[in-house]
N, CA, C and O atoms as CSV, one atom per row, in Angstrom:
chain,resi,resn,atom,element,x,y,z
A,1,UNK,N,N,-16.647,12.038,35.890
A,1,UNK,CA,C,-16.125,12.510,34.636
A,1,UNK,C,C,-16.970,11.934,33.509
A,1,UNK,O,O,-17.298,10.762,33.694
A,2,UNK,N,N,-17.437,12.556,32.267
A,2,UNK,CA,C,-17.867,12.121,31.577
A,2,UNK,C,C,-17.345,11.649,30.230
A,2,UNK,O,O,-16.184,11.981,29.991
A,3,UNK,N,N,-17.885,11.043,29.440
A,3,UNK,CA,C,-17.090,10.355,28.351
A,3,UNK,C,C,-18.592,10.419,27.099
A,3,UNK,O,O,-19.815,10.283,27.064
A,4,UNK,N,N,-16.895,10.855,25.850
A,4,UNK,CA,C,-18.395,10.903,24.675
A,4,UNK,C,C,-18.019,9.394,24.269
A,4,UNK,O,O,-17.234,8.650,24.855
A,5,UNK,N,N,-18.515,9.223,23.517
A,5,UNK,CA,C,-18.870,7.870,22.170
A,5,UNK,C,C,-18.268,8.724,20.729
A,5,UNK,O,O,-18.726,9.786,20.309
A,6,UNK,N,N,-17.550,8.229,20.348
A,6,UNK,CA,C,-16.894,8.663,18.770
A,6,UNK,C,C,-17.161,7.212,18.467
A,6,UNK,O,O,-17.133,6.166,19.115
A,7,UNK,N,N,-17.522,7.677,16.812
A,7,UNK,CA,C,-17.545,6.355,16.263
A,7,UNK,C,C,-17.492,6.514,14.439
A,7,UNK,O,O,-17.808,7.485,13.752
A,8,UNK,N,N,-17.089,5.477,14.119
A,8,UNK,CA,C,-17.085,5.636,12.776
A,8,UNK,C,C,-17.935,4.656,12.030
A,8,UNK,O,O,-17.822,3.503,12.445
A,9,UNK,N,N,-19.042,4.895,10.686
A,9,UNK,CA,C,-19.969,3.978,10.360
A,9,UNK,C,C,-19.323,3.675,8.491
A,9,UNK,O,O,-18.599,4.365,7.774
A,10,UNK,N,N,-19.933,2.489,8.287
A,10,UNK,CA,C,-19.827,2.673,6.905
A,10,UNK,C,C,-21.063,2.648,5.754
A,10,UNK,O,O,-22.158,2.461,6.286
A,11,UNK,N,N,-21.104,2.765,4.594
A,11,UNK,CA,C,-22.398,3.087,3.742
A,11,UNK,C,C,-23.283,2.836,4.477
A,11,UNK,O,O,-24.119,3.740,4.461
A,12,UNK,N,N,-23.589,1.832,5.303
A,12,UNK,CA,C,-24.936,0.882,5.518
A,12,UNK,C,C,-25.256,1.473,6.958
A,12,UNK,O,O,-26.377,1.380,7.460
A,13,UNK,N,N,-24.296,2.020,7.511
A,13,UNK,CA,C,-24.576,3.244,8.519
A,13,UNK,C,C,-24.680,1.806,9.931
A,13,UNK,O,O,-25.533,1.621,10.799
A,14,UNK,N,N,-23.463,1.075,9.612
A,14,UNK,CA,C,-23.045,-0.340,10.783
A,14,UNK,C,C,-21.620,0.483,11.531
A,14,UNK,O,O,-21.021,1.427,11.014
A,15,UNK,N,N,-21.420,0.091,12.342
A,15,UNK,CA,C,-20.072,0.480,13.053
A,15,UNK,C,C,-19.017,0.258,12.475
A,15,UNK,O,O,-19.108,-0.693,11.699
A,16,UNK,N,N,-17.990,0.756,12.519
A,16,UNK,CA,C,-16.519,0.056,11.563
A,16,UNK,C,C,-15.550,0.155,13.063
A,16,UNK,O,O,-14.707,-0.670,13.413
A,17,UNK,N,N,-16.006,1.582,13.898
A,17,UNK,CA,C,-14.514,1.658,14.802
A,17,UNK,C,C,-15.111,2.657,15.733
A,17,UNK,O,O,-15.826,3.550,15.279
A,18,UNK,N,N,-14.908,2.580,16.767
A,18,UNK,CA,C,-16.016,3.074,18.344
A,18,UNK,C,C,-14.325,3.415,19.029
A,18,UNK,O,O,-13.229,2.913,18.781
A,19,UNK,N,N,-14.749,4.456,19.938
A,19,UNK,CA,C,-14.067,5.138,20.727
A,19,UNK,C,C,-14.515,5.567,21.704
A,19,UNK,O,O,-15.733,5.630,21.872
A,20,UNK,N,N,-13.690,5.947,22.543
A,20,UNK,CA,C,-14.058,6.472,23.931
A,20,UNK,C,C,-13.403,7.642,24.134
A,20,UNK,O,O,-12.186,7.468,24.202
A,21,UNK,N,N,-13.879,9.184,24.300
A,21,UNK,CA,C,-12.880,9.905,24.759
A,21,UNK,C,C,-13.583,10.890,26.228
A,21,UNK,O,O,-14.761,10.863,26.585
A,22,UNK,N,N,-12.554,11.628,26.815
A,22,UNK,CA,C,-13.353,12.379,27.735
A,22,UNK,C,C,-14.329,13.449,27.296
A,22,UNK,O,O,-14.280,13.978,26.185
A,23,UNK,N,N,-15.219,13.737,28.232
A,23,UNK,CA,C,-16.453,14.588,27.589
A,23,UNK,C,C,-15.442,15.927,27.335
A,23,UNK,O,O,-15.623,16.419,26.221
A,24,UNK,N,N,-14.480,16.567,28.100
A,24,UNK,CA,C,-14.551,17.795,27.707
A,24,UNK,C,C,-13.611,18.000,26.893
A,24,UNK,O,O,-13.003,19.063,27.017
A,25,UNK,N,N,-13.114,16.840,25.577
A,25,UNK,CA,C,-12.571,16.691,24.682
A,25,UNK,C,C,-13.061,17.419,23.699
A,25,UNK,O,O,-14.203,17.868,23.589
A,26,UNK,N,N,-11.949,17.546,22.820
A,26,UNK,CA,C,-12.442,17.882,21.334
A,26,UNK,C,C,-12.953,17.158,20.386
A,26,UNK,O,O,-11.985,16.564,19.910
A,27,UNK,N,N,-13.929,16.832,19.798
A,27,UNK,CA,C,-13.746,15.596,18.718
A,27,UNK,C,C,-12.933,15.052,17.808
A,27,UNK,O,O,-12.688,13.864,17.597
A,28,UNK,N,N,-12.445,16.237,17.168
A,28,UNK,CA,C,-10.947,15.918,16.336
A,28,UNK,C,C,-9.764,15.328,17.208
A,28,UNK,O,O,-9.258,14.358,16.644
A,29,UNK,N,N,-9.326,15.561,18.122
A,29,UNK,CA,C,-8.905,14.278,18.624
A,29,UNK,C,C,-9.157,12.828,18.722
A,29,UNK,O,O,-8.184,12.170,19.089
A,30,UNK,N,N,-10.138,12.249,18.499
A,30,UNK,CA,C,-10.621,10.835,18.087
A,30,UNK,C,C,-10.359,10.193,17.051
A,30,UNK,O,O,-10.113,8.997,16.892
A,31,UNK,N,N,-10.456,11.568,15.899
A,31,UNK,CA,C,-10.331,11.002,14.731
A,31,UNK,C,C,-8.578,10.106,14.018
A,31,UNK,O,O,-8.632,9.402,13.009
A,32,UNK,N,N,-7.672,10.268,14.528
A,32,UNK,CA,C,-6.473,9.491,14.166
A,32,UNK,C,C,-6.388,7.908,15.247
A,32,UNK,O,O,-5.456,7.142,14.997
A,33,UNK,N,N,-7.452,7.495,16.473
A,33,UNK,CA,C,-7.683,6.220,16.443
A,33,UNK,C,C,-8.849,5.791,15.820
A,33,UNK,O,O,-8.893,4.561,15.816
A,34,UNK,N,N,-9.813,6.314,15.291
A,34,UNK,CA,C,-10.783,5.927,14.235
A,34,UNK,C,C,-10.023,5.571,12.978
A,34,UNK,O,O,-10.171,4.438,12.520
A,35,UNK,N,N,-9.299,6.349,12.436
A,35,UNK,CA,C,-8.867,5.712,11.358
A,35,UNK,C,C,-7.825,5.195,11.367
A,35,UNK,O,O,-7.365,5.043,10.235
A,36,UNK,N,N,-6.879,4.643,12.602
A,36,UNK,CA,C,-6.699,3.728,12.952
A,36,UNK,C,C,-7.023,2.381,12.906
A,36,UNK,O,O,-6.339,1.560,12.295
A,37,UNK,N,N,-8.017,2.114,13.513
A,37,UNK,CA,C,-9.097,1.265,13.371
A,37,UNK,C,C,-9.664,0.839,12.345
A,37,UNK,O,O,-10.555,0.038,12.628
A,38,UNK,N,N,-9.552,1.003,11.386
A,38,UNK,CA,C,-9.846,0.599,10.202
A,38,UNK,C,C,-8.918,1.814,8.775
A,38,UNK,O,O,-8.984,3.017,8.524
A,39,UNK,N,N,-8.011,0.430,8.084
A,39,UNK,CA,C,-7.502,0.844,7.055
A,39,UNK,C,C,-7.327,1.589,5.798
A,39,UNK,O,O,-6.436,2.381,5.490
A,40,UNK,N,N,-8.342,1.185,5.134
A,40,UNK,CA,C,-8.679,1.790,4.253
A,40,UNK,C,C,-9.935,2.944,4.177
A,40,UNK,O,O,-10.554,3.009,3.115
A,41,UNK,N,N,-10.225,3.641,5.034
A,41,UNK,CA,C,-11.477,4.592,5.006
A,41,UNK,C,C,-12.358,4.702,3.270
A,41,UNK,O,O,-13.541,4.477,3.014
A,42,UNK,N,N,-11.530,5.013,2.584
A,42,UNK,CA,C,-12.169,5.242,1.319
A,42,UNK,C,C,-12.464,7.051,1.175
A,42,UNK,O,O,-11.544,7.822,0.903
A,43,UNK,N,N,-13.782,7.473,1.394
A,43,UNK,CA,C,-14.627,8.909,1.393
A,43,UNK,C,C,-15.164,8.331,2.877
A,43,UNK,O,O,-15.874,7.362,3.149
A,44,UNK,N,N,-14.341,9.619,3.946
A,44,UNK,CA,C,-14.581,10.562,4.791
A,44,UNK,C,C,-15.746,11.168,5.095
A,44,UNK,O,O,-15.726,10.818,6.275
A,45,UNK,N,N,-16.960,11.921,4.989
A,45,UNK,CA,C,-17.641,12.854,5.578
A,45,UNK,C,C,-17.921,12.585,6.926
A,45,UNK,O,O,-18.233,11.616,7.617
A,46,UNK,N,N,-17.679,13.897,7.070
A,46,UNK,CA,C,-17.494,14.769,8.856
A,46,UNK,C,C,-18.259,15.602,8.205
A,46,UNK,O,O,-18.363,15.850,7.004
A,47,UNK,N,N,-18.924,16.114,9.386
A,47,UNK,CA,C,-19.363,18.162,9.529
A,47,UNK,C,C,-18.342,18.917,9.552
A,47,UNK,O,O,-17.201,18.647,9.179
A,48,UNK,N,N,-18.783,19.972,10.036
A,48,UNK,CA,C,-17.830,21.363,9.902
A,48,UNK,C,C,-16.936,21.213,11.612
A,48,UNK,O,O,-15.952,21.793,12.070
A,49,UNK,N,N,-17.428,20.650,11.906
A,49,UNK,CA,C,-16.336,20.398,13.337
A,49,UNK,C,C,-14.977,19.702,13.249
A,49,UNK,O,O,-13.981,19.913,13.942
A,50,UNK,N,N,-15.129,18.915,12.352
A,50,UNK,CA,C,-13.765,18.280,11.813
A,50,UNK,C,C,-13.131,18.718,11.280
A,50,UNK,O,O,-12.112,18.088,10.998
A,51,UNK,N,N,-13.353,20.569,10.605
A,51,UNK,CA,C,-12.875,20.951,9.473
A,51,UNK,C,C,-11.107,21.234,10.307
A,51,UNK,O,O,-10.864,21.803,11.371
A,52,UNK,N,N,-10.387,20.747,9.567
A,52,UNK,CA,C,-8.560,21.099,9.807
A,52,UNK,C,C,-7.460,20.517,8.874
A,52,UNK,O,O,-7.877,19.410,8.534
A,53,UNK,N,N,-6.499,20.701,8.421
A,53,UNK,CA,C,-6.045,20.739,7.664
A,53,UNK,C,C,-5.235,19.576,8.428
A,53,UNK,O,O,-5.233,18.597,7.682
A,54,UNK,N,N,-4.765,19.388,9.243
A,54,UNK,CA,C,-4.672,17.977,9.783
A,54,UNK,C,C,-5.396,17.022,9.689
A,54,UNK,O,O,-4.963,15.988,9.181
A,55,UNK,N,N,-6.444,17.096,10.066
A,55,UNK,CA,C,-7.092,16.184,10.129
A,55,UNK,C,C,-7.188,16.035,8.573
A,55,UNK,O,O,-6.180,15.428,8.211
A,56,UNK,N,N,-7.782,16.260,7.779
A,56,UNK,CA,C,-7.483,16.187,6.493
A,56,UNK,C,C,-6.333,15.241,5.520
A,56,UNK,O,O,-6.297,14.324,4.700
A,57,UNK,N,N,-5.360,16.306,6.354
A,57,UNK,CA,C,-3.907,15.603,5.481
A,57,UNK,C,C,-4.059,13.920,6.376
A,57,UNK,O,O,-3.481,13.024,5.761
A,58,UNK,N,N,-4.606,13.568,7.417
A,58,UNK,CA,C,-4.565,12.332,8.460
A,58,UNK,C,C,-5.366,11.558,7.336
A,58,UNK,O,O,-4.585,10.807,6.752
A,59,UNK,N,N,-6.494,11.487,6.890
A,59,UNK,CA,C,-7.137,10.899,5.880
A,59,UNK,C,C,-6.622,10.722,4.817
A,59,UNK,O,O,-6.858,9.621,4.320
A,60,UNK,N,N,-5.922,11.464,4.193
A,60,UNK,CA,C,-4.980,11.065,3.169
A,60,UNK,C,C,-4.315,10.404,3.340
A,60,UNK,O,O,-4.689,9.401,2.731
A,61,UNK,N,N,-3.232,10.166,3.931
A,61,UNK,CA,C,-2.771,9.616,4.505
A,61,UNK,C,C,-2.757,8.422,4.802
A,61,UNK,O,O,-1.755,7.740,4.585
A,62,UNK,N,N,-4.030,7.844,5.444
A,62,UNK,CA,C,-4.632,6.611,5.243
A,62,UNK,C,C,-5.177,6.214,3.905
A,62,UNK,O,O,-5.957,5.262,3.929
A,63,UNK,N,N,-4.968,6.654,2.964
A,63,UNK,CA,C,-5.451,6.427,1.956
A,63,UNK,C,C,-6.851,7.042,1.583
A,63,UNK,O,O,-7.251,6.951,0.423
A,64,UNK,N,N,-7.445,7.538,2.353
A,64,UNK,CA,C,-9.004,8.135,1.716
A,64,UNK,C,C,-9.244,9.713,1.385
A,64,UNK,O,O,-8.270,10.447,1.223
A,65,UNK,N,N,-10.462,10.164,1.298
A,65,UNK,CA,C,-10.722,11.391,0.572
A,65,UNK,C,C,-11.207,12.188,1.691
A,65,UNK,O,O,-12.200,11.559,2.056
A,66,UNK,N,N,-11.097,13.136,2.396
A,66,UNK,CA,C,-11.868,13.794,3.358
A,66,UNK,C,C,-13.269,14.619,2.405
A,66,UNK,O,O,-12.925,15.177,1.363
A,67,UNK,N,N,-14.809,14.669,2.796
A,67,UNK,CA,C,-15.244,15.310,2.408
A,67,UNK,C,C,-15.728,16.478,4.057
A,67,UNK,O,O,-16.442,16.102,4.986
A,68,UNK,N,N,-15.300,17.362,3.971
A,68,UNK,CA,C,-15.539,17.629,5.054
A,68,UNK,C,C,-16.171,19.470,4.707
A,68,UNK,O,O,-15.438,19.810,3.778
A,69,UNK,N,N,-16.882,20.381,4.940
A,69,UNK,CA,C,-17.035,21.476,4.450
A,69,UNK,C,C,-15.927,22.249,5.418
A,69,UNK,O,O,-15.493,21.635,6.392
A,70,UNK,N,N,-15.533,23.422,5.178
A,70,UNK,CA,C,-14.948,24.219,5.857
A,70,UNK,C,C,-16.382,25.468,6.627
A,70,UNK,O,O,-17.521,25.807,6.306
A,71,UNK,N,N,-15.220,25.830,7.966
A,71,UNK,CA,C,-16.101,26.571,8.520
A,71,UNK,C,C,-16.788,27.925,7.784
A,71,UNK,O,O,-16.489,28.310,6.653
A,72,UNK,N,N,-17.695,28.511,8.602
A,72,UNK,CA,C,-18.645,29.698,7.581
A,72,UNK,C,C,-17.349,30.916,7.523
A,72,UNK,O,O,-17.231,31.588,6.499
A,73,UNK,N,N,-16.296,31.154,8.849
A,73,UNK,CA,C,-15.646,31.855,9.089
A,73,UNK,C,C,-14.318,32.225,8.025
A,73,UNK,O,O,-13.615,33.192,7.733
A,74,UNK,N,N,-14.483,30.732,7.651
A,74,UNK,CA,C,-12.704,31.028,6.409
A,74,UNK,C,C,-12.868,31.529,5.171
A,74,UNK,O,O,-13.719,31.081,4.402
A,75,UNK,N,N,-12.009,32.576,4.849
A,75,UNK,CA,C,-11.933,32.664,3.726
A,75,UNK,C,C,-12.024,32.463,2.088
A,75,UNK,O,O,-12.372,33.114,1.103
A,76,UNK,N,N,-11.299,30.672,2.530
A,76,UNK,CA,C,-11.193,30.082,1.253
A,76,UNK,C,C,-12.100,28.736,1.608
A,76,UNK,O,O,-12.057,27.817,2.427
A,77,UNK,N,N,-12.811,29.094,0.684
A,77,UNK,CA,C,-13.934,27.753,1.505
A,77,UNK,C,C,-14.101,26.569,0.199
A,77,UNK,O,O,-14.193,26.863,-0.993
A,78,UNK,N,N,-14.109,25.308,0.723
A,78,UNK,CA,C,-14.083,24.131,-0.069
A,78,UNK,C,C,-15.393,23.687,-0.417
A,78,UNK,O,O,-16.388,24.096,0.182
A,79,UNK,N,N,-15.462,22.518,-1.760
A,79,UNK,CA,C,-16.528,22.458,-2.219
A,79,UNK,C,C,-16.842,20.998,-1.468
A,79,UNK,O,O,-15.934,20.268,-1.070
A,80,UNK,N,N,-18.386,20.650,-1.322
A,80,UNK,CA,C,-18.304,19.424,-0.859
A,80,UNK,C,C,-18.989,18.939,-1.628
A,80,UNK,O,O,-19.443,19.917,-2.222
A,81,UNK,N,N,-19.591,17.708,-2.251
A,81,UNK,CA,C,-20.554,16.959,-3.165
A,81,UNK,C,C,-21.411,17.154,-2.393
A,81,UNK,O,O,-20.968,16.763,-1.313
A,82,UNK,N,N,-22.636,17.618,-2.232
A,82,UNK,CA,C,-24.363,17.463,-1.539
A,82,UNK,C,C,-24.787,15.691,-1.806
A,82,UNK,O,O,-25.383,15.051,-0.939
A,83,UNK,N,N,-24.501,15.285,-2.698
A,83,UNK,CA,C,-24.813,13.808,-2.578
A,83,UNK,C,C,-24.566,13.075,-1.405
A,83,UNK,O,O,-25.207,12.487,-0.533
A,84,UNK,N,N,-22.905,13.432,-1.829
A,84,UNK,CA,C,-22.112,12.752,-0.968
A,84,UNK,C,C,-22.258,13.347,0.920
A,84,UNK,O,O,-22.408,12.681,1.944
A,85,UNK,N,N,-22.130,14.846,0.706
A,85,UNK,CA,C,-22.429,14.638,2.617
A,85,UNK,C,C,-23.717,14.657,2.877
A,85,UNK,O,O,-24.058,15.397,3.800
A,86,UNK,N,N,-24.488,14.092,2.362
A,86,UNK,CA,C,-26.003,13.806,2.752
A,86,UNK,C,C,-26.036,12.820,3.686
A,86,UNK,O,O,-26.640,12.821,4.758
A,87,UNK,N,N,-25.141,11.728,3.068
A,87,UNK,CA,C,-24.564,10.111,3.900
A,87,UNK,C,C,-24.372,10.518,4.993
A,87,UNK,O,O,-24.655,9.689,5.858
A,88,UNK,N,N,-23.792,12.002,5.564
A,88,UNK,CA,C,-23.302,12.145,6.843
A,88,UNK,C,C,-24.621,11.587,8.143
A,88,UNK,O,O,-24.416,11.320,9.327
A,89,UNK,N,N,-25.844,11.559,7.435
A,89,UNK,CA,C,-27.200,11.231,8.479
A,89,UNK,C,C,-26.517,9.586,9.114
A,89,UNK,O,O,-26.574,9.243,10.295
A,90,UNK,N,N,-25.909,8.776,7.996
A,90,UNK,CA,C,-25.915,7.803,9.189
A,90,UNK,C,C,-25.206,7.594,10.278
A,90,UNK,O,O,-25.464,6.759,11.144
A,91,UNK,N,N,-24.406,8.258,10.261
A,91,UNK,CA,C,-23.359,8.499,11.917
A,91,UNK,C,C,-24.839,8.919,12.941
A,91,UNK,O,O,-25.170,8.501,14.050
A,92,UNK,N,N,-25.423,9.801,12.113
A,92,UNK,CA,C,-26.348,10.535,13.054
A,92,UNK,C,C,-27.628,9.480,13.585
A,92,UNK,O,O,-28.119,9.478,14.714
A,93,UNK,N,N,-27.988,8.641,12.490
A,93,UNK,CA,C,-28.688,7.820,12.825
A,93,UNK,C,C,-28.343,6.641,13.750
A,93,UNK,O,O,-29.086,6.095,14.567
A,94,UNK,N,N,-26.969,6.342,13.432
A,94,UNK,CA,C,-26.433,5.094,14.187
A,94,UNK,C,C,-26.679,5.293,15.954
A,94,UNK,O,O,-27.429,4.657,16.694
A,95,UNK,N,N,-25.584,6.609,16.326
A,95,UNK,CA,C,-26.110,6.729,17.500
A,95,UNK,C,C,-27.666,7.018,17.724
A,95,UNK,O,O,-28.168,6.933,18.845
A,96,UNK,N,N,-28.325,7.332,16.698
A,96,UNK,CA,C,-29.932,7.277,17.650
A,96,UNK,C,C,-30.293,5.643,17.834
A,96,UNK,O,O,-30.998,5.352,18.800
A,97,UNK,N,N,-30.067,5.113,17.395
A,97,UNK,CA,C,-29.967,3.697,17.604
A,97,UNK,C,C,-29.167,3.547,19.012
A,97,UNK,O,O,-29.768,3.284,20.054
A,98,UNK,N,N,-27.931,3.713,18.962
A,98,UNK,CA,C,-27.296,3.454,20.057
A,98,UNK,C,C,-28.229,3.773,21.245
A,98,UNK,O,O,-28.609,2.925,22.052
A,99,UNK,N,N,-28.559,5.076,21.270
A,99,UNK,CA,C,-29.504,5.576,22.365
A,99,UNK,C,C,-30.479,4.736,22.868
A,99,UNK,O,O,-30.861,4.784,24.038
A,100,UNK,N,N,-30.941,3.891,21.951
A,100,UNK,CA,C,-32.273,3.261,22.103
A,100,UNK,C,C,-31.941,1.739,23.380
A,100,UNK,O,O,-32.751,1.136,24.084
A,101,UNK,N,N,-30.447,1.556,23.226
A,101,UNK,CA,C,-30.231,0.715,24.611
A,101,UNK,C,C,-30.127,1.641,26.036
A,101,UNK,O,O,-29.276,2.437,26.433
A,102,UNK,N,N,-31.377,1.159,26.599
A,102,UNK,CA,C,-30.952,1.963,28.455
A,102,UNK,C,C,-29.914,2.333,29.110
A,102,UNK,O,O,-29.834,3.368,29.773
A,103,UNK,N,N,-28.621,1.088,28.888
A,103,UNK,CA,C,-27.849,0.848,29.394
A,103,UNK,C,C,-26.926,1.953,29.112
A,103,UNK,O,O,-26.429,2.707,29.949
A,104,UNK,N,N,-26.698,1.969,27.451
A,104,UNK,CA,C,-25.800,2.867,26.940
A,104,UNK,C,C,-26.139,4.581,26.994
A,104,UNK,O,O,-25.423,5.569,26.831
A,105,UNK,N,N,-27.569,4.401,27.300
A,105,UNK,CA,C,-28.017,5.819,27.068
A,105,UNK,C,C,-27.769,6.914,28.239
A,105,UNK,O,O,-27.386,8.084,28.261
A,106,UNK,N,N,-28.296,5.677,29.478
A,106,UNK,CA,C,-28.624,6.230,30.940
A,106,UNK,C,C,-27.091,6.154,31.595
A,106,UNK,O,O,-26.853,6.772,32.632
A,107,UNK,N,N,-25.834,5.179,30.775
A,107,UNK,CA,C,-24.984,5.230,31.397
A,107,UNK,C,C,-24.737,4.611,32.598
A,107,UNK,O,O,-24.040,5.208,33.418
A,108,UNK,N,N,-25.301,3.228,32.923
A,108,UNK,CA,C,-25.483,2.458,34.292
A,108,UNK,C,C,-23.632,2.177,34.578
A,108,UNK,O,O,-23.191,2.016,35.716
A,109,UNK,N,N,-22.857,2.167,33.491
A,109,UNK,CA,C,-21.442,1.809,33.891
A,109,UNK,C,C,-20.999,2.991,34.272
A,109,UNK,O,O,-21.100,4.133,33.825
A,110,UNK,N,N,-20.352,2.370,35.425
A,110,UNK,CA,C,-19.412,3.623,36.231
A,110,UNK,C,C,-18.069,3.541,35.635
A,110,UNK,O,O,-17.736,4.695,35.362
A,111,UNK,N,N,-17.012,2.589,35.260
A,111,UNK,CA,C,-16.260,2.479,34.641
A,111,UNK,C,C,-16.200,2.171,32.964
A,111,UNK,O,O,-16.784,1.328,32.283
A,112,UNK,N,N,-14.994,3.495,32.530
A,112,UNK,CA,C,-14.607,3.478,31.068
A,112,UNK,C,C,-14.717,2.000,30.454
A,112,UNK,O,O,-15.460,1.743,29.506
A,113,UNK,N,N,-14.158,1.353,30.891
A,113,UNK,CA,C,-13.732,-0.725,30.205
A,113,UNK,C,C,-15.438,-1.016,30.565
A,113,UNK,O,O,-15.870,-1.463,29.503
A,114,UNK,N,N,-16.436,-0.975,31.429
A,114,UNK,CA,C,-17.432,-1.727,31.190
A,114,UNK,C,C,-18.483,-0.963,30.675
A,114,UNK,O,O,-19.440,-1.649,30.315
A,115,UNK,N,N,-18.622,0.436,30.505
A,115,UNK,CA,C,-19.162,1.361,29.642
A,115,UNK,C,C,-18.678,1.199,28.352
A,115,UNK,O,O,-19.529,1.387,27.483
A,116,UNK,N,N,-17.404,0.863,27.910
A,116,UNK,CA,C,-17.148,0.408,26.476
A,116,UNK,C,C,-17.843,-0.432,25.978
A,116,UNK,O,O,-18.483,-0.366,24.928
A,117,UNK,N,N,-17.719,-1.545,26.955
A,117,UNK,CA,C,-17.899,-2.901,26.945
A,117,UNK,C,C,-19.572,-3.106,26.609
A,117,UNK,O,O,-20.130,-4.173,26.352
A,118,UNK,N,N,-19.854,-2.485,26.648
A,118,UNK,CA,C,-21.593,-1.786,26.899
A,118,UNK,C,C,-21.891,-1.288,25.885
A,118,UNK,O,O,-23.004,-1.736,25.609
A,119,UNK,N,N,-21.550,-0.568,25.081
A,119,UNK,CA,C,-21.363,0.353,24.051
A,119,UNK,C,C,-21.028,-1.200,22.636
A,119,UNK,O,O,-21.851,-1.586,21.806
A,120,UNK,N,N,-19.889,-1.627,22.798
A,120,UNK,CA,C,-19.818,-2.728,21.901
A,120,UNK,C,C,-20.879,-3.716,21.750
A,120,UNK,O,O,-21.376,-3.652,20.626
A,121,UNK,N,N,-21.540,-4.855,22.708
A,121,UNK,CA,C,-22.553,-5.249,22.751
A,121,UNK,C,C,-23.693,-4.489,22.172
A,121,UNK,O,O,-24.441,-4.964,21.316
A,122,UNK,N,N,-23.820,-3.057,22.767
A,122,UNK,CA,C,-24.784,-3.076,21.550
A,122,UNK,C,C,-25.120,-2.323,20.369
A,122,UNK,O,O,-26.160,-1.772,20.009
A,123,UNK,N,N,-23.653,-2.474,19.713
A,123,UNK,CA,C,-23.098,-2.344,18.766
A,123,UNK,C,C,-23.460,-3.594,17.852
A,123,UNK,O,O,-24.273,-3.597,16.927
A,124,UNK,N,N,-22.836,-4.452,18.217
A,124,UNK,CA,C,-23.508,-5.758,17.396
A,124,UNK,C,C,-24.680,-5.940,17.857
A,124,UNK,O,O,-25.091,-6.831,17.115
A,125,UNK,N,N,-25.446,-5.724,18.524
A,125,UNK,CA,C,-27.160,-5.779,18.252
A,125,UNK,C,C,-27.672,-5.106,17.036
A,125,UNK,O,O,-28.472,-5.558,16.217
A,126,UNK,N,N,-26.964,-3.721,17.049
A,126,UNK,CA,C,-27.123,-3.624,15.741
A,126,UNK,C,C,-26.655,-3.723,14.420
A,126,UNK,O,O,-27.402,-3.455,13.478
């Protein structure tokens, strides 16, 4: 069975809150123990995969701002700051980092707890 990596970064594009879910998950499911995991979010940006009105109202909720675009398909489509989801590169960057450990990349753990466990370590490496 496979398993993605969800994770949440902050400005400096460092980890705040790592997850584990099954591969043939949705991603929006991750997102209410991510922000879990840390309290105060502040400003949100996700891509268009996150776009839901749950998930949304879930960020509020916690206190922060979702910037998230809506899909090409809806109707009523939201504005996003271009400044602001530009930032979205460091999620993107973080895991290319992540990648760059063997361990985490190639997946040597057969089990979820020491594949986490794997994933955290080198997390604080970086």
């Amino acid at each position: 069975m496979s398993t993605k990596i969800n994770a949440m970064v902050d400005a400096r594009g460092l980890p705040l809150a790592i997850t584990l879910s099954p591969g043939q998950a949705s991603d929006k499911a991750a997102v209410a123990a991510l922000l879990a995991a840390h309290p105060a979010p502040g400003d949100v940006v996700a891509d268009r995969g996150y776009d839901a009105r749950a998930i949304l109202d879930l960020i509020a909720a916690h206190g922060g701002r979702g910037h998230i675009p809506t899909q090409r398909d809806r109707k009523v489509q939201r504005s996003v700051d271009p400044a602001l989801y530009r930032q979205r590169n460091l999620v993107e960057r973080f895991f290319n980092k992540l990648k760059h450990f063997r361990k985490v990349a190639t997946r040597y753990e057969k089990t979820e707890r020491n594949y986490l466990a794997a994933v955290l370590i080198a997390c604080s490496r970086i």
